[in-house]
N, C-alpha and C positions, 0 to 999 in steps of 0.2 A: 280409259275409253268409255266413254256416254254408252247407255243401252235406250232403248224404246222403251219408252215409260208404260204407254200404251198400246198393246198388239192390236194390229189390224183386226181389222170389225167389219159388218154390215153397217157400221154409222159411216165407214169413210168411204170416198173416192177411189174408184180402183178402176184402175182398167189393164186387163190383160188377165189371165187366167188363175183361180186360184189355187192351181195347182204348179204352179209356177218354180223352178228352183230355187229362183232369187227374187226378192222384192224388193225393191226401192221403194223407199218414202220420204219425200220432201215436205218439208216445213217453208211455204211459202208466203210470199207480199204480195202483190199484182200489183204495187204500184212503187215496188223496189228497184233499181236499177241491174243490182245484182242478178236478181230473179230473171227482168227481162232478159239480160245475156244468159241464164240459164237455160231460161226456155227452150230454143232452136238447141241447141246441145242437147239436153233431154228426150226431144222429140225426135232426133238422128239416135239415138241410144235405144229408143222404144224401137224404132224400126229397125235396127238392127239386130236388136235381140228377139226380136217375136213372141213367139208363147214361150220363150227360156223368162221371161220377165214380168212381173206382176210391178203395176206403178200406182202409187199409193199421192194423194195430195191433199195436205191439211195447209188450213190457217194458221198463217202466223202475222195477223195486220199488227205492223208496228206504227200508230199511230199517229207517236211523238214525231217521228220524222217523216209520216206520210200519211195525210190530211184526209186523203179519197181513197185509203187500203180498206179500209171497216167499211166503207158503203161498197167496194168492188166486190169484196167478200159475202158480203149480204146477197148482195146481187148473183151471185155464184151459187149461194145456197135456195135460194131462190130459183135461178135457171134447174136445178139439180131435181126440183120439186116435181119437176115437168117431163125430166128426162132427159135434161140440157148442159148439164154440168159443163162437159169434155168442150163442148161448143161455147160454151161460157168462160170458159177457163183461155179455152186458144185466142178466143177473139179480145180477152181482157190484155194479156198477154203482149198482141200483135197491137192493141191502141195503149199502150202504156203512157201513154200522155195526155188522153181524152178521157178521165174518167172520173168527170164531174158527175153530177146527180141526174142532171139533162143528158148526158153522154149517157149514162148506162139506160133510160129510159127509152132512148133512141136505140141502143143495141138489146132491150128486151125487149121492144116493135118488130127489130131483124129478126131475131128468132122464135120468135113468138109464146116468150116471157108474159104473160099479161098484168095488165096493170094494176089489179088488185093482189096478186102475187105480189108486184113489186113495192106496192105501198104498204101490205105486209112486214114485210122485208127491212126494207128500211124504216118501220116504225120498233124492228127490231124481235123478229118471230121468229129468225134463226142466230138469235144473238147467243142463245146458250150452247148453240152447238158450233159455234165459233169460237168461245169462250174456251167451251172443252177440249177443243182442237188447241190453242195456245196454251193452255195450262198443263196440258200432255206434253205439250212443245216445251214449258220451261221444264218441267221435270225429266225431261229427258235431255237436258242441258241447253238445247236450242239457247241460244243467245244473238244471234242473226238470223238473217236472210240471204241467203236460200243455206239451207241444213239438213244434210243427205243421210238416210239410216240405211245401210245395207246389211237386209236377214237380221235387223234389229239390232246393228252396232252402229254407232256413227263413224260416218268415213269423213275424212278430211284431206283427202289427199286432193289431185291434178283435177282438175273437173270439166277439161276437153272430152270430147266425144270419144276419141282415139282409146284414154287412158281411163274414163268410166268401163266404156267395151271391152277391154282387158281387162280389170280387175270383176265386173260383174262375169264373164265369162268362163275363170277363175272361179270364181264362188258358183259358181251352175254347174262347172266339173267337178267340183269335192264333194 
């Protein structure tokens, strides 16, 4: 069984408390297909578990197969910059098929991303800590998308909403 290469940090993405009994942490694409059906399942699992849950979300742009995941990701660390992450993340999420260089341009206008942020950005200012985010990811076995660590083991089991919820709820009562 894979462990978390890297413990959570003040460098990642979290939402939910850090005092949390269980954390999850995904190793994500925003422009995976996997990932998009992860999405909604993920976000029915946050709300179901409340403050029992701490959600953790790093980079994992797999490139080779997805052209516009390293600019969506930029983009993301770029919204994050502002205080926009969570809103960056859902909306990349919900347009998983718009997410040309013009497309995220237009959704750092919606949230009020600004444009020297994002030309930043995609000239590559949060490249190392997307870098760091993926090379955390292969050392901690990641080899897809989406790649789930719970309490720092990887899980690989059912990844419905139903059977996330019972096995994290399980790990919150031990």
């Amino acid at each position: 069984m894979s462990h978390l290469y890297l413990p959570v940090s003040a460098q990642d993405h979290v939402a939910g408390p850090a005092d949390a009994p269980v954390t999850l942490v995904e190793y994500g694409d925003y422009e995976c297909p996997y990932c998009g059906e992860a999405y909604p399942v993920l976000k029915a699992v946050q709300q179901a578990m409340g403050d029992r849950l701490r959600f953790v979300f790093r980079n994992f742009p797999i490139s080779e197969l997805h052209p516009d995941a390293m600019r969506a990701a930029e983009f993301a660390e770029a919204a994050a910059q502002v205080g926009l992450f969570w809103q960056a993340h859902d909306l990349l999420y919900e347009n998983q098929n718009a997410l040309s260089e013009q497309d995220l341009v237009a959704y750092g206008a919606r949230l009020g991303v600004g444009g020297a942020t994002l030309r930043q950005a995609f000239e590559g200012s949060f490249d190392k800590k997307i870098e760091q985010d993926f090379s955390g990811g292969v050392r901690s076995g990641v080899n897809g998308t989406p790649t789930l660590f719970i309490n720092g083991l990887r899980y690989d089991g059912r990844r419905d909403a139903a059977s996330l919820i019972d096995v994290l709820t399980r790990v919150a009562a031990s």
